[in-house]
C-alpha positions in Angstrom: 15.3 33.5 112.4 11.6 34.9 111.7 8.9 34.3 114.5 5.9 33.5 113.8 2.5 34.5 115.2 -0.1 33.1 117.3 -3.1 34.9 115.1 -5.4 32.7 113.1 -7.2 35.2 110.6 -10.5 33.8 109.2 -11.6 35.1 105.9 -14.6 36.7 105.1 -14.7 36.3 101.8 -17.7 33.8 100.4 -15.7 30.1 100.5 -15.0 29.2 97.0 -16.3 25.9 95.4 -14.0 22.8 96.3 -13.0 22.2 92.7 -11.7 25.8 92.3 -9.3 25.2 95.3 -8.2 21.8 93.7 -7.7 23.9 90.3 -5.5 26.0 91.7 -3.6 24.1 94.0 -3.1 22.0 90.9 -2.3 24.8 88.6 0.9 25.9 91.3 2.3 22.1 91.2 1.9 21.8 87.7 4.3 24.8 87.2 6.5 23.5 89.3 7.1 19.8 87.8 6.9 21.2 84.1 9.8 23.2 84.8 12.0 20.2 86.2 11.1 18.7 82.8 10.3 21.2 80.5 14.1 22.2 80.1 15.3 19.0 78.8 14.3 19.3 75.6 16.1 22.7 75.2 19.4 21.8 76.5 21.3 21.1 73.0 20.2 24.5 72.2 20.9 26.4 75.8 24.5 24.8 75.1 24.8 25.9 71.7 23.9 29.6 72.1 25.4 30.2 75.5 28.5 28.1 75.3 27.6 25.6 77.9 29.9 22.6 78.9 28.4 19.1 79.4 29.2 19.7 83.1 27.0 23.5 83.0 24.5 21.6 81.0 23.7 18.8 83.9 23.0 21.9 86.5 21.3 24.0 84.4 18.9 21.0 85.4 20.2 20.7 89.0 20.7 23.8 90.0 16.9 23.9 90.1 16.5 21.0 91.7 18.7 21.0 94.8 17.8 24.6 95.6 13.8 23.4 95.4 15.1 20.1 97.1 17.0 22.2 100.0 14.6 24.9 101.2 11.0 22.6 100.5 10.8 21.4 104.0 11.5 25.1 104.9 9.1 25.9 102.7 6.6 23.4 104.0 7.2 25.0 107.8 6.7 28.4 106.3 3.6 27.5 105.2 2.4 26.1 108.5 3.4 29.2 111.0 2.8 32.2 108.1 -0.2 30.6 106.0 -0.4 28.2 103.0 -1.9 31.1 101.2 0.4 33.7 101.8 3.6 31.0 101.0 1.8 30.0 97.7 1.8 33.8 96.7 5.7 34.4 97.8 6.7 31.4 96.3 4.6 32.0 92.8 5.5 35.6 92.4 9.4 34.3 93.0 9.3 31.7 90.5 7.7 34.1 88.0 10.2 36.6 88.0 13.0 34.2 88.3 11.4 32.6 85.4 11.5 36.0 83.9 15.2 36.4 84.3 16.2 33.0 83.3 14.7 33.6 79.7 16.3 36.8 79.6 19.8 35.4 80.5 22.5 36.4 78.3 25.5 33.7 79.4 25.3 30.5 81.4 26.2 31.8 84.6 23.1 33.7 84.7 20.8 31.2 83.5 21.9 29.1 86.4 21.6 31.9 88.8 17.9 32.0 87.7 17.9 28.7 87.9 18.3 28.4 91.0 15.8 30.9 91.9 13.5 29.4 90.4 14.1 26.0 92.7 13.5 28.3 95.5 10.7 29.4 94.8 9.2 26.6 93.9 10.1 25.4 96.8 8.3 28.0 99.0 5.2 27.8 96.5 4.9 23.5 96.2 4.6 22.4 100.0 1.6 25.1 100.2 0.0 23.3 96.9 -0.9 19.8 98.8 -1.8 21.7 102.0 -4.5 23.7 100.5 -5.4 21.0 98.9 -6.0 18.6 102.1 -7.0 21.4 103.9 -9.9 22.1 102.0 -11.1 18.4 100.8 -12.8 16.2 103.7 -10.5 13.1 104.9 -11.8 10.1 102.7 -12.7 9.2 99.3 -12.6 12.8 98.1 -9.3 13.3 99.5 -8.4 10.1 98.0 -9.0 11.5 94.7 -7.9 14.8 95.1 -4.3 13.8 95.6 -4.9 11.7 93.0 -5.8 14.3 90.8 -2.9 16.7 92.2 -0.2 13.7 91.2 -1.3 13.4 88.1 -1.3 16.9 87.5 2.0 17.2 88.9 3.4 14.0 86.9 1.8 15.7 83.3 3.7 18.8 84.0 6.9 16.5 84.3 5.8 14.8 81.2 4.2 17.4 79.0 7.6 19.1 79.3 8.6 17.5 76.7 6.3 18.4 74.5 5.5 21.7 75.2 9.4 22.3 75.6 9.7 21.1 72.0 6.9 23.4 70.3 8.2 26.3 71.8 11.8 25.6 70.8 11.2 24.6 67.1 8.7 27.7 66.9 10.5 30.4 69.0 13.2 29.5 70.7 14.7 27.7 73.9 13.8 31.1 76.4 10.1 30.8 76.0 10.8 27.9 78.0 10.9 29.9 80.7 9.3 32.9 79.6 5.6 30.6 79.3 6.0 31.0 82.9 5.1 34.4 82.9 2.3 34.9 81.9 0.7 31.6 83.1 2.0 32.4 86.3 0.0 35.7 86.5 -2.7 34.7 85.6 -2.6 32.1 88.7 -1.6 34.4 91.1 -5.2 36.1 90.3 -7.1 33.7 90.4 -5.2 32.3 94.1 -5.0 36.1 95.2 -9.1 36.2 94.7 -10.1 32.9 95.8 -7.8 30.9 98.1 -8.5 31.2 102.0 -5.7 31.4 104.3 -5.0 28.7 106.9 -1.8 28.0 109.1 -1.2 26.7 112.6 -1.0 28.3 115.8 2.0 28.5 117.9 5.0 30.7 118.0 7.8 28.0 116.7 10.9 29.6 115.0 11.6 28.9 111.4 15.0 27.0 110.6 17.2 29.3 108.4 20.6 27.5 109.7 19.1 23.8 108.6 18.4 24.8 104.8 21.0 26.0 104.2 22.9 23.2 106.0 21.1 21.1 103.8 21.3 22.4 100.4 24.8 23.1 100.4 25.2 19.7 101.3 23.2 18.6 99.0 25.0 21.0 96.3 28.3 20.1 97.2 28.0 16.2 97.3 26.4 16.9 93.9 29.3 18.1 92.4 31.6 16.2 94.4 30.4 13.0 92.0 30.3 15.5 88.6 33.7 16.1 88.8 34.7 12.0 88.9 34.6 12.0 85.3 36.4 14.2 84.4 39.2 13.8 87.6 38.5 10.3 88.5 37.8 9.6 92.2 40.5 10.3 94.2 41.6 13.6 92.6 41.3 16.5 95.5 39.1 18.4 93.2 36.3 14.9 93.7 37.2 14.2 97.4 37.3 17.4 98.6 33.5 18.9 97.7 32.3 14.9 98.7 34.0 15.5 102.2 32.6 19.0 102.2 29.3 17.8 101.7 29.2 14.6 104.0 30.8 17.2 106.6 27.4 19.8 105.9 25.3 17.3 105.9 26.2 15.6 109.3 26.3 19.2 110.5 22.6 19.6 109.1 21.5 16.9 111.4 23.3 17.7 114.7 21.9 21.3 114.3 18.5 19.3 114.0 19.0 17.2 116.7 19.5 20.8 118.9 17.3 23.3 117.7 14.5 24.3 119.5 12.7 24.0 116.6 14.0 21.9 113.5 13.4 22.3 110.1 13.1 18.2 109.9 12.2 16.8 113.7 14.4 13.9 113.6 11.5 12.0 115.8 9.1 12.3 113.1 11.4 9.4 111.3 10.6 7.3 113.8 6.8 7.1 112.4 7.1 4.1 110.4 5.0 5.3 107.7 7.1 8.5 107.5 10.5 7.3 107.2 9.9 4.2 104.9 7.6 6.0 102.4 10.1 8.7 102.2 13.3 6.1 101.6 11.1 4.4 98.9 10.6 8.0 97.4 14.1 8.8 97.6 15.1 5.5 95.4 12.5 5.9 93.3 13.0 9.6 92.5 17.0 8.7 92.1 16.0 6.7 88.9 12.9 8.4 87.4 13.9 11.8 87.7 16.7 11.0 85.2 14.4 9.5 82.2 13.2 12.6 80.8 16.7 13.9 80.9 18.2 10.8 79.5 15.4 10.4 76.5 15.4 13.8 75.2 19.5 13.3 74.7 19.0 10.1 73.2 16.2 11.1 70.6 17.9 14.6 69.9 22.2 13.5 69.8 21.6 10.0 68.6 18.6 9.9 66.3 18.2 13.2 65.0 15.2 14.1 66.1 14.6 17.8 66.4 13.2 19.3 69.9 9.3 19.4 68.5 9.7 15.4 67.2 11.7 14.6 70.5 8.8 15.9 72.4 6.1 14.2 70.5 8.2 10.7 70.6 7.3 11.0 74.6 3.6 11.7 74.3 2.4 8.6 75.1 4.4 8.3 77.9 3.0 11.5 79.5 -0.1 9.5 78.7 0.7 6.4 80.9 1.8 8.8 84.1 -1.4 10.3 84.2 -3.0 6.7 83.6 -0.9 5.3 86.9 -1.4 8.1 88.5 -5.5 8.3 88.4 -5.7 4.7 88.4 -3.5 4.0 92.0 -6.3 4.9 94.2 -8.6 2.3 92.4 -6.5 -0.3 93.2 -5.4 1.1 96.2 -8.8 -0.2 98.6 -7.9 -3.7 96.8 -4.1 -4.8 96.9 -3.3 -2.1 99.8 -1.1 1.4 99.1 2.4 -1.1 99.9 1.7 -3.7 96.5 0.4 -0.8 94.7 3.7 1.0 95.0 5.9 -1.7 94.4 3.6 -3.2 91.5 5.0 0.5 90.5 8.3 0.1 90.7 8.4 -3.3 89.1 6.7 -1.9 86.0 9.1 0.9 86.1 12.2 -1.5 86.5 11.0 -3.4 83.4 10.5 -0.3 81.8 14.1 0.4 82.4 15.5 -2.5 81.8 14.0 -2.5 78.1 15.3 1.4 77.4 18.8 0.2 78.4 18.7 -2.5 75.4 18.7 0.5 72.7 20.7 1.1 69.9 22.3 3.7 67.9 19.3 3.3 65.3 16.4 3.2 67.3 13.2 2.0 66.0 10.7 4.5 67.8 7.8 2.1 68.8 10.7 -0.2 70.9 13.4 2.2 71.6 11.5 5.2 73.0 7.2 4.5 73.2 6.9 0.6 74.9 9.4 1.2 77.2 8.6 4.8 77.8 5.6 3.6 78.9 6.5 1.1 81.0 8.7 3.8 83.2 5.7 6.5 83.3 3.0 4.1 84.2 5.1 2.3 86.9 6.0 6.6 88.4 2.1 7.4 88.5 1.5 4.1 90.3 4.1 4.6 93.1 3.9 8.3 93.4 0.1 8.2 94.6 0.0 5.6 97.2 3.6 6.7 98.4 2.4 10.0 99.4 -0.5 9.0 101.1 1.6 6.6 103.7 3.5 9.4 104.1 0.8 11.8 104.8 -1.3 9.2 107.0 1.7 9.9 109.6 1.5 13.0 110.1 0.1 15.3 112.9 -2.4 18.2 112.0 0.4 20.2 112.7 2.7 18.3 111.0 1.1 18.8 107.5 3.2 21.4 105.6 6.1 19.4 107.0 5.3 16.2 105.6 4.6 17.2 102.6 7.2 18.9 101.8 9.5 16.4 103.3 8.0 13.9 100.1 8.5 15.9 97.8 11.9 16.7 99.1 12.9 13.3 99.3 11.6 12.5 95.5 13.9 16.0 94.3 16.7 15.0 96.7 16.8 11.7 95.1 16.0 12.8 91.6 19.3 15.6 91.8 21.9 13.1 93.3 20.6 10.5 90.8 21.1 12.6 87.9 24.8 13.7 88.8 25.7 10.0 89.5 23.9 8.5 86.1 25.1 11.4 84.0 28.8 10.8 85.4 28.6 6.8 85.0 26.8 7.7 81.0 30.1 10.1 80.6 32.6 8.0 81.6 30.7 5.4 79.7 31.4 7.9 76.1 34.5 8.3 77.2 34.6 11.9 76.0 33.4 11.1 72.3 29.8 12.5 70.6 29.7 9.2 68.2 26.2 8.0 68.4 27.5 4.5 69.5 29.3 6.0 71.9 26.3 8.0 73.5 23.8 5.3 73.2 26.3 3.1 75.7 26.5 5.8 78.2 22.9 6.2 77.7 22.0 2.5 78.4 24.3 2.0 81.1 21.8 4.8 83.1 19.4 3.4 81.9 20.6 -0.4 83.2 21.9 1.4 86.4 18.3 2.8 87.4 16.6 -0.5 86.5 19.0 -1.5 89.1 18.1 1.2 91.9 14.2 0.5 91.2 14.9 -2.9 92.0 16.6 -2.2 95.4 13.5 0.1 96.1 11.0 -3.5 96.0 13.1 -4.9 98.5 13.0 -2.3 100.6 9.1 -1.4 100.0 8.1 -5.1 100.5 10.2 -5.2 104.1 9.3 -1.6 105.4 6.3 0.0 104.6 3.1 -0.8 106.5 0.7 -2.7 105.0 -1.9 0.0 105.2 -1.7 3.8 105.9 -2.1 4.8 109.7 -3.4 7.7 111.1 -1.4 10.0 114.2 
């Protein structure tokens, strides 16, 4: 394991106005939502020019997702003990080449290889995002709106994926998905390289190598554990085998954090009541919404016929509503309390989801894909906002970079085991066929199942989380 140091450098360099630190803080998450997204739209192509099964298409989505899932809460502690700065830079210049390879991959194998790299680092680079971000912004009204402004940054990259997917697709082809990343993320590295001041913590606590990777194979192997039951059906070895491997990693995970010296999740910082229930909230919630974008992009491409740059457009004004819910949350927030503003989220969401699941194998655009589109992105921006900030109003000083990445983890957790469970109960749903008909049922019965989940994350918002946030 690496050791930190006990050395607090302080820059010289003139401080840089608060916006710019915002800017780029917000510039680093951005990249890292659009990319969970922004590969949706390209998947019918990826699998037609690099041979991809249905199975190889779901993880050219989570591949990237359970690796930046797995190693974010070490990437959170890295940030703490080594500097935000310096894990914002690792994690950037990571992604960027990985970004790099991916649009240079020449069979499926090594797309998801890139993949996968890309999750990590985006996971080094995204914990170090809201860090620098608190770090610099006073506690209060400003902070408010800086998270504010970093979620719905973060939720328009996941919703502009779409689009910007789409126009590069139709007008190059589906690497410059990946190969946008490039340049944009040069040009960010500048500007962060130039202007971002370092911070961390003091103290000489060890980081927790052993627990992330506990935790993402875990997480990997449960993943694909309840991928293979469609194909094998659930009590094949080839199903309970990987699920027993991955129950087996993941209780491992948590006794090696319940003896380490210094764990990559403290298992006491559950016990903060703000903590644990905004995180369980986060991990229901992401388990339904991460699986829209996914979900609409198939439906508008295999079922109605749209092409990658229409299927994009269709979902414009839902990356409207996301940023709406998003900078609107904190308004209400002072009013109803950060506990009804979340769940006012999730019961717009749920409706939202409850409407998609009615559609039909001739959509009409305005009820089949915009209204309840809608719906789902405005109820996301108005949980994601007040959900972080109970978790955050938990935390220790010290406890920052941990906490944060613990939220984020919890929403990409969610969102990865979601999506292998929805897209197994949508393909044994088809049963194997590509008829429209057939897709749209396995496509609403997602859709149905994750108005479902949302609903079960009300109940347990309305009985758990605190009222209002509260300060360590």
């Amino acid at each position: 394991m690496l050791e930190a140091t006990d050395v607090v450098p302080v820059t010289r360099r003139p401080t840089p106005p608060m916006w710019l630190v915002v800017a780029l803080a917000c510039a680093g998450q951005f990249l890292v939502v659009l990319d969970v997204s922004v590969v949706n739209v390209a998947l019918p192509s990826m699998r037609t020019d690099l041979g991809l099964s249905a199975q190889g298409l779901q993880w050219v989505v989570n591949a990237y997702a359970i690796a930046f899932a797995g190693f974010m809460l070490l990437g959170g502690r890295a940030g703490d003990l080594y500097g935000r700065k310096r894990m914002f830079l690792v994690g950037l210049a990571l992604f960027t080449l990985a970004s790099l390879g991916g649009g240079l991959a020449q069979e499926g194998g090594q797309l998801l290889v890139a993949r996968a790299v890309q999750g990590l680092g985006a996971a080094v680079l995204a914990p170090s995002t809201l860090t620098i971000l608190t770090s610099a912004v006073p506690e209060g009204a400003a902070r408010a709106r800086a998270i504010a402004t970093w979620t719905a940054v973060g939720a328009g990259g996941g919703a502009a994926g779409g689009l910007v997917g789409g126009a590069l697709v139709d007008g190059l082809s589906w690497r410059w998905v990946l190969l946008i990343n490039v340049p944009i993320g040069a040009v960010v590295l500048a500007g962060s390289t130039r202007w971002l001041a370092e911070s961390r913590n003091r103290g000489g606590r060890r980081l927790d190598l052993p627990g992330a990777v506990l935790v993402t194979a875990g997480l990997a192997t449960l993943a694909y554990g309840i991928s293979q039951t469609g194909a094998e059906g659930w009590t094949a070895a080839a199903t309970l085998l990987p699920l027993a491997a991955g129950v087996a990693l993941t209780a491992l995970f948590l006794l090696v954090e319940a003896r380490t010296a210094a764990p990559l999740m403290p298992l006491g910082l559950l016990r903060v009541r703000s903590v644990s229930s905004a995180n369980a909230a986060m991990f229901l919630s992401g388990s339904a919404m991460f699986c829209m974008w996914y979900f609409m992009t198939l439906y508008a491409q295999n079922v109605l016929g749209y092409s990658p740059l229409q299927a994009g457009l269709a979902l414009v004004p839902s990356s409207l509503a996301v940023l709406l819910g998003s900078k609107s949350a904190p308004r209400f927030m002072p009013l109803l309390g950060a506990r009804n503003v979340a769940v006012l989220g999730a019961v717009v969401a749920a409706a939202g989801f409850g409407w998609q699941s009615a559609m039909t194998p001739r959509g009409a655009y305005l009820t089949e894909i915009m209204f309840p589109g809608i719906l789902m992105m405005l109820g996301a921006g108005l949980m994601a906002t007040p959900l972080a900030a109970l978790a955050t109003s938990g935390a220790a000083p010290g406890e920052a970079g941990l906490v944060s990445g613990l939220i984020n983890t919890s929403r990409t957790m969610g969102g990865s085991l979601g999506l292998a469970v929805l897209s197994t109960i949508a393909a044994a749903r088809t049963g194997g066929s590509g008829a429209p008909a057939a897709l749209t049922a396995g496509y609403a019965l997602a859709f149905r199942v994750g108005a479902v989940v949302l609903l079960a994350g009300v109940v347990l918002m309305l009985a758990w989380l605190p009222r209002r946030p509260s300060g360590r």
